[in-house]
N, C-alpha and C positions, 0 to 999 in steps of 0.2 A: 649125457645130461647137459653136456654145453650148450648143446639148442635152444633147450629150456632156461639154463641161468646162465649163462656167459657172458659177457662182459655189454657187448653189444645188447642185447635184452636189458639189459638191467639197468643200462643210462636212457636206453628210450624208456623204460618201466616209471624211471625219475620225473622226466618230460613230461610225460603222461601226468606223471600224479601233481607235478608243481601247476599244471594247466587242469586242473582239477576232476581229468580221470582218475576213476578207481576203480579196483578190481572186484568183481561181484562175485556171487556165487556161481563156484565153477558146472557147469551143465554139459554131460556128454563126457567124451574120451578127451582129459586134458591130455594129452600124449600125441595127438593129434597133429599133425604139419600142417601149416596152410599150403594154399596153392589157388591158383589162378588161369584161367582155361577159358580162352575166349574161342565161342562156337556158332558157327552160324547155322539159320533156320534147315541146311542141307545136308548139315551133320560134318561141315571141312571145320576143322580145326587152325586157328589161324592164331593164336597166342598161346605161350603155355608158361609159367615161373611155378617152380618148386622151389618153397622155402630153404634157404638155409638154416633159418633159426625160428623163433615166430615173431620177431620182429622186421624179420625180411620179407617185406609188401612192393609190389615194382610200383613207379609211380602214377598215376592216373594219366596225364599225356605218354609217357608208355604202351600204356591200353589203346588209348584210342587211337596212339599213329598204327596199331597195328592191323586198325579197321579197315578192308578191300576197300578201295576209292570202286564205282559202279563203274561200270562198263556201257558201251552201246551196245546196242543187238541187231 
């Protein structure tokens, strides 16, 4: 259940709320992990993060250096 309320979660949960996110009503399987899976149009797999908690998001320049620079032909 640490995933869920662990110490980590719970100070970003704070964060969130003092910048005036809040929690809505929950939709789907809260039980859920996130995860992140970057795919190109040929089906290679070129990024992947599995949560460790659900406050564990990698960061958006993370993402994107992990885009294939193009190539010539």
């Amino acid at each position: 259940m640490g995933h869920m309320l662990g110490t980590n979660v719970l100070m970003r949960g704070l964060r969130a709320a003092f910048k005036g996110h809040m929690i809505g009503i929950p939709i789907g399987d809260v039980f859920q992990m996130p995860g992140v899976f970057l795919i190109d149009r040929k089906g290679v797999l070129h990024f992947t993060h599995y949560a460790e908690d659900v406050s564990d998001n990698p960061s958006n320049e993370l993402i994107l250096a992990s885009i294939p620079k193009k190539t010539k032909s």
